[in-house]
DSSP file (Angstrom, degrees, kcal/mol; ACC not computed):
  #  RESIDUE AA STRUCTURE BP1 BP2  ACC     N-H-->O    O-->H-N    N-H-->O    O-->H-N    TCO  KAPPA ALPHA  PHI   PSI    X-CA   Y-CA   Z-CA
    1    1 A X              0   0    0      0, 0.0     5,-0.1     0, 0.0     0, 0.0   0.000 360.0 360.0 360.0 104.3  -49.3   73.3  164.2
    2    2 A X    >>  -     0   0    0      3,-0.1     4,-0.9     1,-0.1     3,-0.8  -0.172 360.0 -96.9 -69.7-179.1  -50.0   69.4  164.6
    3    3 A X  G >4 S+     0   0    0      1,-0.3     3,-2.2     2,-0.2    11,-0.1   0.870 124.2  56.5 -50.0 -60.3  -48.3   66.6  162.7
    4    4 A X  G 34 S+     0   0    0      1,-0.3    -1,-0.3    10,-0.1     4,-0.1   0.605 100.6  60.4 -88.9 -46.9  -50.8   66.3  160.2
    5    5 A X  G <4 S+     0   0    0     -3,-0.8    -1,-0.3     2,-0.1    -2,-0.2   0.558  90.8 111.0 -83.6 -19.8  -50.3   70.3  159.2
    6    6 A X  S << S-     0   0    0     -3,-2.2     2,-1.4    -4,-0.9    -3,-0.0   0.237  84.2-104.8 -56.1-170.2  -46.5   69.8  158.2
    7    7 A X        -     0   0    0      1,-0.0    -1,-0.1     0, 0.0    -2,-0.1  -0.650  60.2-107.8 -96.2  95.2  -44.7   69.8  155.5
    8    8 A X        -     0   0    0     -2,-1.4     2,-0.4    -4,-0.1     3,-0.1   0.210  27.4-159.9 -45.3 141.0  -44.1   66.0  155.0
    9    9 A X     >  -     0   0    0      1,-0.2     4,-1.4     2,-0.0     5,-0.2  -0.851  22.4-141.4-137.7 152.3  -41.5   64.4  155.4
   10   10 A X  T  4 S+     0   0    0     -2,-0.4    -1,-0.2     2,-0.2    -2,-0.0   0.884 103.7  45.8 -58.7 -50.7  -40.1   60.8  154.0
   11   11 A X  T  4 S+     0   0    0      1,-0.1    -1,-0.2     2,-0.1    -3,-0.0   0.831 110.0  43.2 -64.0 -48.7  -38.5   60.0  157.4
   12   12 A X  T >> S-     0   0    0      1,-0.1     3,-0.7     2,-0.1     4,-0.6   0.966  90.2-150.5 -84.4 -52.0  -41.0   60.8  160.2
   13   13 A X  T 3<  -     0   0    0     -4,-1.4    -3,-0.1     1,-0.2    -1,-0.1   0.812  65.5 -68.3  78.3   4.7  -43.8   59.0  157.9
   14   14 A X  T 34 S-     0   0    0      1,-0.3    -1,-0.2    -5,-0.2   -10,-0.1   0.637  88.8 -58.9 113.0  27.8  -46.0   61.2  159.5
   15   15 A X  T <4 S+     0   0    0     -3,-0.7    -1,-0.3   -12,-0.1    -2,-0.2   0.974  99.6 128.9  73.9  37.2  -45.7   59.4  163.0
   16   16 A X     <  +     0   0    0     -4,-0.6     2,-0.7    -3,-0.1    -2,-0.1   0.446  34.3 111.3 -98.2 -22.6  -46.9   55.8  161.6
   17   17 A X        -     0   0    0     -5,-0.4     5,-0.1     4,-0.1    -3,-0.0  -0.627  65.5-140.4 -77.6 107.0  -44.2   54.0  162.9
   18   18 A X    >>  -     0   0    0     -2,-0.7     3,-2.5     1,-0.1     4,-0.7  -0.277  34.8-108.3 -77.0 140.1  -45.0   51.6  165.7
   19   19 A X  H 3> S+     0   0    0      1,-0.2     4,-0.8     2,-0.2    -1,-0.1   0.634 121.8  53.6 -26.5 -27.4  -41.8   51.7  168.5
   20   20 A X  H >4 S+     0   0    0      1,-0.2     3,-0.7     2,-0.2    -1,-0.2   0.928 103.8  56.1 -78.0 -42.1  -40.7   47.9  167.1
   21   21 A X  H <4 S+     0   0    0     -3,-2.5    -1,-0.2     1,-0.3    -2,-0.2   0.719 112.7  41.1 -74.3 -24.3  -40.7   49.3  163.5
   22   22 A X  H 3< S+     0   0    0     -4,-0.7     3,-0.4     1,-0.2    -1,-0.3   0.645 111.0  50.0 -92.8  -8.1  -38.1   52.1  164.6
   23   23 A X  S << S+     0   0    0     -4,-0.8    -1,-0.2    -3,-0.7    -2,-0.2  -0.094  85.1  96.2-112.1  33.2  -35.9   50.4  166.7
   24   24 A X  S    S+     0   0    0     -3,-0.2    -1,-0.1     1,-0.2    -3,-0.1   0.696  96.7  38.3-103.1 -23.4  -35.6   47.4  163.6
   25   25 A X  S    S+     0   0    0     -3,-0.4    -1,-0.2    -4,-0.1    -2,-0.1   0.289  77.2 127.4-114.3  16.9  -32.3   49.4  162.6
   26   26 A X  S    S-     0   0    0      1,-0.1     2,-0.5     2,-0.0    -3,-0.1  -0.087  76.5 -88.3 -50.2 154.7  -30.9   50.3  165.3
   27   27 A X        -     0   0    0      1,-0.2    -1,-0.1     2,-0.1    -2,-0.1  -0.592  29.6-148.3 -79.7 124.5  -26.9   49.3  165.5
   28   28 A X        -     0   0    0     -2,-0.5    -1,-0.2     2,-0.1    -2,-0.0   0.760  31.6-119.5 -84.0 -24.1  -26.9   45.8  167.0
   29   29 A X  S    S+     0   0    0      1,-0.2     2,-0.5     0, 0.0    -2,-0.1   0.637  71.9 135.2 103.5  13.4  -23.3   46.7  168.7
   30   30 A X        -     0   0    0      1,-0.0    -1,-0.2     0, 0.0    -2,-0.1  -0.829  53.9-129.5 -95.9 135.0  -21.7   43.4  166.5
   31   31 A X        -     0   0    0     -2,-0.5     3,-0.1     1,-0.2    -1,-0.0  -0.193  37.7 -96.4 -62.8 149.1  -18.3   43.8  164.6
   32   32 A X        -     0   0    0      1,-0.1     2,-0.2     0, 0.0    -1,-0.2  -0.140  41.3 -85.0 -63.7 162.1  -18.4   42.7  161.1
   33   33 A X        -     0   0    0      1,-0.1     2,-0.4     3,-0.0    -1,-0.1  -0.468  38.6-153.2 -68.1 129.4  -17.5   39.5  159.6
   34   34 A X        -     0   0    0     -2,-0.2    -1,-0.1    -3,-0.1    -3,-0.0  -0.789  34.2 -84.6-116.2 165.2  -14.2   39.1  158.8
   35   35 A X        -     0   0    0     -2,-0.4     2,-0.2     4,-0.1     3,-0.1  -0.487  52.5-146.4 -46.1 144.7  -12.7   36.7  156.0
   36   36 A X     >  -     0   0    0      1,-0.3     4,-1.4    -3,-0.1     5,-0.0  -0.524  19.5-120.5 -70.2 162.9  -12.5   33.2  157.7
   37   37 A X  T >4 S+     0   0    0     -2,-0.2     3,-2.4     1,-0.2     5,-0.3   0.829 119.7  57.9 -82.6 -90.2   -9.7   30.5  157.0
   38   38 A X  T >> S+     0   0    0      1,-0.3     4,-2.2     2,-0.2     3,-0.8   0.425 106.9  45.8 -58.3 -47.7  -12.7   28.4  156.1
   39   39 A X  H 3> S+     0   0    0      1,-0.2     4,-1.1     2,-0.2    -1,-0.3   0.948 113.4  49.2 -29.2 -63.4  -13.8   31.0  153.3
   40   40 A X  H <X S+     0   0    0     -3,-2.4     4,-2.6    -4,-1.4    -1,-0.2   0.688 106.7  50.5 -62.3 -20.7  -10.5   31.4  151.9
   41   41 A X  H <> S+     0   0    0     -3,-0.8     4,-1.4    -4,-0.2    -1,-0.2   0.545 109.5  51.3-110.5 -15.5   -9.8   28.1  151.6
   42   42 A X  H  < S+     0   0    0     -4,-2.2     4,-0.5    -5,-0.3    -2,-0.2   0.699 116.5  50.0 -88.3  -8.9  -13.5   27.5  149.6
   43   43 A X  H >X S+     0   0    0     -4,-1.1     3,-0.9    -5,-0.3     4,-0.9   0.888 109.0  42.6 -65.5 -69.2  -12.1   30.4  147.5
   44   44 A X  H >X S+     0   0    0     -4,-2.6     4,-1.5     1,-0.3     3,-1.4   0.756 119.3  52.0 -47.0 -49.3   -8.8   28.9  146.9
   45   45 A X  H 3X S+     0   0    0     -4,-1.4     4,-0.9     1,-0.3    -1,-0.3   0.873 111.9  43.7 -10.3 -60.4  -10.9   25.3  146.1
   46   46 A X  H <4 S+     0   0    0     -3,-0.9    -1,-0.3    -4,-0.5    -2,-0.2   0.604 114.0  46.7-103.1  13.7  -13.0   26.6  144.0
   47   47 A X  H <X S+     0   0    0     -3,-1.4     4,-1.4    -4,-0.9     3,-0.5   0.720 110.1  55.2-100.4 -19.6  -10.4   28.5  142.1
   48   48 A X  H  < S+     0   0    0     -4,-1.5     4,-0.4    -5,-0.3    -2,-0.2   0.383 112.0  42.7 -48.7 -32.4   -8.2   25.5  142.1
   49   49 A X  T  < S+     0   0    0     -4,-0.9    -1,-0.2     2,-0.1    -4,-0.1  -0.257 110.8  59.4-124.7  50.4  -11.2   23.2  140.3
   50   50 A X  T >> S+     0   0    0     -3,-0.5     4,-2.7    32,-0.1     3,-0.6   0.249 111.7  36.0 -95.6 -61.5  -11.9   26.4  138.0
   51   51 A X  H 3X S+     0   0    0     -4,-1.4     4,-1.2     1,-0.2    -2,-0.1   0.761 116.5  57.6 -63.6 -29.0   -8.2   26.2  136.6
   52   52 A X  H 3> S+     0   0    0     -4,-0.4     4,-1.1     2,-0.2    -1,-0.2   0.745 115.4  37.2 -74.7 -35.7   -8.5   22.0  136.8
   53   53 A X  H X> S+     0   0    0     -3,-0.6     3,-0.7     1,-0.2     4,-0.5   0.963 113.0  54.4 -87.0 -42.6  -11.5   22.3  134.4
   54   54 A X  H 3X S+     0   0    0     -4,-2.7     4,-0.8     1,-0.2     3,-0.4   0.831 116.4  39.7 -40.4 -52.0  -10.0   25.2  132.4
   55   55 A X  H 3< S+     0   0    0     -4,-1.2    -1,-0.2     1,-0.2    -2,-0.2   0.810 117.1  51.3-101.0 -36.5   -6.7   22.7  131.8
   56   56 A X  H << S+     0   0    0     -4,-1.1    -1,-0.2    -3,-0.7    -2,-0.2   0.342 114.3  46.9 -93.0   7.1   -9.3   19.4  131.3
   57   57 A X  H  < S+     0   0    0     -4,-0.5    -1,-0.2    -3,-0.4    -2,-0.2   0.566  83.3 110.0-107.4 -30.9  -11.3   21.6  128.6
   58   58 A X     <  -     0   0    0     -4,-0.8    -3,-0.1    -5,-0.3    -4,-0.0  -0.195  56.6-158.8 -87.6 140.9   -8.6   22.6  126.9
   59   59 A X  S    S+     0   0    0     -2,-0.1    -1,-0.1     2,-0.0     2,-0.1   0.998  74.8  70.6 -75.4 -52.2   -8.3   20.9  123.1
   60   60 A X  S    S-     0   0    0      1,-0.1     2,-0.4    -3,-0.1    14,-0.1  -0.294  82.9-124.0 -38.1 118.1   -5.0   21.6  123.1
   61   61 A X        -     0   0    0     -2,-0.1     2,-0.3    13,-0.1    -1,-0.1  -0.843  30.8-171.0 -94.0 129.7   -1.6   20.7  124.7
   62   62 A X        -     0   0    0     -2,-0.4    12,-1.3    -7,-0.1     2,-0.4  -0.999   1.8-163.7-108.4 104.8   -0.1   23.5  126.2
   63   63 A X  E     -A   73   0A   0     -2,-0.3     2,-0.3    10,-0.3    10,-0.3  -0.760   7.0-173.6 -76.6 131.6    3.1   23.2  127.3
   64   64 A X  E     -A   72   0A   0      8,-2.7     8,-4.1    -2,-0.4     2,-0.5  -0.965  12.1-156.9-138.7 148.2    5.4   25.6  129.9
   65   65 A X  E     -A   71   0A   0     -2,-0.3     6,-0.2     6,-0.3     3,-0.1  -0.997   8.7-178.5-126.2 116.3    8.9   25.6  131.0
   66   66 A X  S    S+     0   0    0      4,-1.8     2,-0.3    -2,-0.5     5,-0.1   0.688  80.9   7.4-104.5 -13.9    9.4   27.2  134.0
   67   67 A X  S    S-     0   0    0      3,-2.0     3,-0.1     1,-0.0     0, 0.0  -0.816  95.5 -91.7-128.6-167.9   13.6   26.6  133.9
   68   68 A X  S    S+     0   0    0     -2,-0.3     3,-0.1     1,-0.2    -1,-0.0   0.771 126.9  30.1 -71.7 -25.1   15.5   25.1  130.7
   69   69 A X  S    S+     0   0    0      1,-0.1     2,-0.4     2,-0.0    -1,-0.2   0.259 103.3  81.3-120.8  -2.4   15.2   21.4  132.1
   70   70 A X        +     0   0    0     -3,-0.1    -3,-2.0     2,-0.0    -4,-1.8  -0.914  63.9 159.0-123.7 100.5   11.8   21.6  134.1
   71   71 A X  E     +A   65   0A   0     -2,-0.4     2,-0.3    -6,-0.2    -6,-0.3  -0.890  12.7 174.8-119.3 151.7    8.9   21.3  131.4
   72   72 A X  E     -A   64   0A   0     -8,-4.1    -8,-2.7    -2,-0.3     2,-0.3  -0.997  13.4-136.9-154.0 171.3    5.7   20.4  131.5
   73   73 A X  E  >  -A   63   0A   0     -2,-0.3     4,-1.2   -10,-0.3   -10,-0.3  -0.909  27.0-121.8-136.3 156.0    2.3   19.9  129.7
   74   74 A X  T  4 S+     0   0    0    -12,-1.3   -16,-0.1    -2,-0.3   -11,-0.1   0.605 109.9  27.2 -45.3 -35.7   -1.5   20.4  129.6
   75   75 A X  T  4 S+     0   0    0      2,-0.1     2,-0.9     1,-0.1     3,-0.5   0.828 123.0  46.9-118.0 -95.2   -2.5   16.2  129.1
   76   76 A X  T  4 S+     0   0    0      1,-0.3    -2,-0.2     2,-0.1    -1,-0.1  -0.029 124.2  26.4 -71.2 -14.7    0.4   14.6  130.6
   77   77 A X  S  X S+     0   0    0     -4,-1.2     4,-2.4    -2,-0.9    -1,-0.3  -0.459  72.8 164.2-153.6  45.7    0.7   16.6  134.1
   78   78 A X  H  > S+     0   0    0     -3,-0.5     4,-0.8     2,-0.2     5,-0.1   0.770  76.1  47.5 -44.2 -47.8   -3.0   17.6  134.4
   79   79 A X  H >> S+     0   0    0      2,-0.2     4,-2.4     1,-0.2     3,-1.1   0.999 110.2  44.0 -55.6 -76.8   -2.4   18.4  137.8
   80   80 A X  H 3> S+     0   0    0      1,-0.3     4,-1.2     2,-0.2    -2,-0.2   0.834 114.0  57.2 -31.2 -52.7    0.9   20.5  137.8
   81   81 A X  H 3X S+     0   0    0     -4,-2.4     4,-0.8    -8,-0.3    -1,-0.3   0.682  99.2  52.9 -68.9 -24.1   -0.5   22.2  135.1
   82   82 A X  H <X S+     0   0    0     -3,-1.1     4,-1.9    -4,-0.8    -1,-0.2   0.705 108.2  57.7 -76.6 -31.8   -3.7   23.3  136.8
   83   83 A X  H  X S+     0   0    0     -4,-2.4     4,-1.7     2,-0.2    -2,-0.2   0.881 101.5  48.8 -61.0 -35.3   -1.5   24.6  139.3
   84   84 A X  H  X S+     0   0    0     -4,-1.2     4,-1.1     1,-0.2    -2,-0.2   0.679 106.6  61.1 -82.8 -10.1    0.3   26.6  137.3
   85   85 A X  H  < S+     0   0    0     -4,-0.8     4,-0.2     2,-0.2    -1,-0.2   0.743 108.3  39.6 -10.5 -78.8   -2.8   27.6  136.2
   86   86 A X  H  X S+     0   0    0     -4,-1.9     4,-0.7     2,-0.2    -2,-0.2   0.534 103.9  66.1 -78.4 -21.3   -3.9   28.9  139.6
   87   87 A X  H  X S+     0   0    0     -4,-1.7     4,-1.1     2,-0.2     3,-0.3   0.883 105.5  46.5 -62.9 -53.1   -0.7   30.4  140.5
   88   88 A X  H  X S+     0   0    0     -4,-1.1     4,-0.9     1,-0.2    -2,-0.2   0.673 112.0  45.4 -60.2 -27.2   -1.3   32.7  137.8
   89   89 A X  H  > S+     0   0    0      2,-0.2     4,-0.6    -4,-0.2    -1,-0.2   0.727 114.0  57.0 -69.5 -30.4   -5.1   33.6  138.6
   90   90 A X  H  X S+     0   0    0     -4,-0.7     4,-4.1    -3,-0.3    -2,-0.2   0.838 108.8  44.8 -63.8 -45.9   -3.6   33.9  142.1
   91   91 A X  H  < S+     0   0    0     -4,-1.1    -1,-0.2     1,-0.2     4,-0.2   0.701 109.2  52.3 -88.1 -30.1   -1.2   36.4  140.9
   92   92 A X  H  X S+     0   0    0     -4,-0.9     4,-0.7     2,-0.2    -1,-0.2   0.496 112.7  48.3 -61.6 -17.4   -3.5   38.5  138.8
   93   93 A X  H  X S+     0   0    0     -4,-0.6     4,-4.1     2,-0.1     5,-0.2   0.812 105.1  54.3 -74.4 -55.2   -5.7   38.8  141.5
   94   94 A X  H  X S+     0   0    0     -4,-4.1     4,-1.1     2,-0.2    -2,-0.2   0.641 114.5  41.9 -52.9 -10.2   -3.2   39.7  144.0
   95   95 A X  H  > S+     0   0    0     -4,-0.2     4,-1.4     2,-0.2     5,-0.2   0.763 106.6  59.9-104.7 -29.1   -2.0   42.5  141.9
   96   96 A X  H >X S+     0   0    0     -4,-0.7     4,-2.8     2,-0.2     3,-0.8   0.967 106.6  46.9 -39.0 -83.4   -5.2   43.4  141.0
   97   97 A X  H 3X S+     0   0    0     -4,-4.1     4,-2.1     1,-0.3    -2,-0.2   0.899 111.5  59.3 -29.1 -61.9   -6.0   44.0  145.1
   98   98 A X  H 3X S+     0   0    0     -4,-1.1     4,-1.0    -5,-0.2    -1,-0.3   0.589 103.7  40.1 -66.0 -20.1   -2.8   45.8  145.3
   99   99 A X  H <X S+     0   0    0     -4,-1.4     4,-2.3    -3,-0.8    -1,-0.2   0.660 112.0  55.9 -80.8 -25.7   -3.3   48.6  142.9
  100  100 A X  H  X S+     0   0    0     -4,-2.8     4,-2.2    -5,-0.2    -2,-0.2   0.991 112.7  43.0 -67.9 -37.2   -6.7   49.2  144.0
  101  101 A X  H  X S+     0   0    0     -4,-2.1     4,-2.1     2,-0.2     3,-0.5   0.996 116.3  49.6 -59.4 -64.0   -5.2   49.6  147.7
  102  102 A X  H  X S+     0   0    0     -4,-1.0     4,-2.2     2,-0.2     5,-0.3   0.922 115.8  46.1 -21.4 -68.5   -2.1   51.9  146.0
  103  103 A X  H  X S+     0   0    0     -4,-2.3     4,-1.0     1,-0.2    -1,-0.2   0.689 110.0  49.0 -58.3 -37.4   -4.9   53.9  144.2
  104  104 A X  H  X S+     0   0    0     -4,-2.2     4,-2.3    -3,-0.5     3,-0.4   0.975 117.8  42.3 -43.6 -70.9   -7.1   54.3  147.2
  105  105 A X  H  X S+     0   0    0     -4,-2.1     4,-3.0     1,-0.2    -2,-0.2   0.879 116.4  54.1 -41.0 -42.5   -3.8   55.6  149.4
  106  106 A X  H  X S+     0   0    0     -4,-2.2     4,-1.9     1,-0.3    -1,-0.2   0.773 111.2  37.4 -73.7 -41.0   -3.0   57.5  146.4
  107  107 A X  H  X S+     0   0    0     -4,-1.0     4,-2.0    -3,-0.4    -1,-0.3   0.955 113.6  56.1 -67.1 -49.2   -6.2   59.4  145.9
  108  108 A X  H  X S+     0   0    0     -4,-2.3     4,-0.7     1,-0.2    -2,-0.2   0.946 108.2  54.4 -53.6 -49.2   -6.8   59.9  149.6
  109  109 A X  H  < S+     0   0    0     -4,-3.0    -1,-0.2     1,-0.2    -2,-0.2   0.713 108.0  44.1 -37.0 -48.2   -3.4   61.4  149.4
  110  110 A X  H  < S+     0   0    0     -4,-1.9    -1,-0.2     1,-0.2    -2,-0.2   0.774 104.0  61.0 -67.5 -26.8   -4.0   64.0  146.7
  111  111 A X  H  <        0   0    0     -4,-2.0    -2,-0.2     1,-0.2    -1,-0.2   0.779 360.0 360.0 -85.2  -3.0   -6.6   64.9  147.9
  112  112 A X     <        0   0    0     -4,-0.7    -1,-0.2    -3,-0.2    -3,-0.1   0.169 360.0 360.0 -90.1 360.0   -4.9   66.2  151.6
């Protein structure tokens, strides 16, 4: 039974594939990319002038007290306040990361 008389198949392509054209996925033997400091710190930047526009947008003065005697506000401490800003996006993210990691162990776990 030649090529031509099988049953066809998506993968063999019937023998059409010139040697370059199979070897074009082959595993190149390189480790993945891992986060970089330079990444993280053009994430933390640009999540940092996200919260800075969020605070410079805002119609409003917002005010927070993070003790009884250390206050501060949206137009008068634009900066500080954009921090606190980003400390909180920082922190919803991070918790965020960490239950998806929990939930992963946690599944893998049930399912053993």
């Amino acid at each position: 039974m030649s090529n031509s008389q099988q049953k066809p198949s998506w993968s063999l392509q019937d023998n059409k594939r010139s040697e370059t054209e199979r070897e074009a996925f082959k595993p190149t033997g390189k480790s993945p990319k891992k986060l970089s400091k330079m990444y993280i710190g053009v994430v933390v930047l640009v999540t940092y002038l996200t919260s800075l526009t969020l605070t410079i947008g805002s119609k409003k003065t917002l005010e927070t007290c993070i003790t009884s005697d250390f206050c501060f506000n949206s137009k008068d401490d634009v900066f500080l306040y954009a921090f606190y800003v980003f400390s909180t996006i920082a922190i919803i993210v991070f918790v965020i990361l960490m239950a998806s990691k929990f939930g992963k162990r946690f599944g893998h776990a049930v399912k053993q």
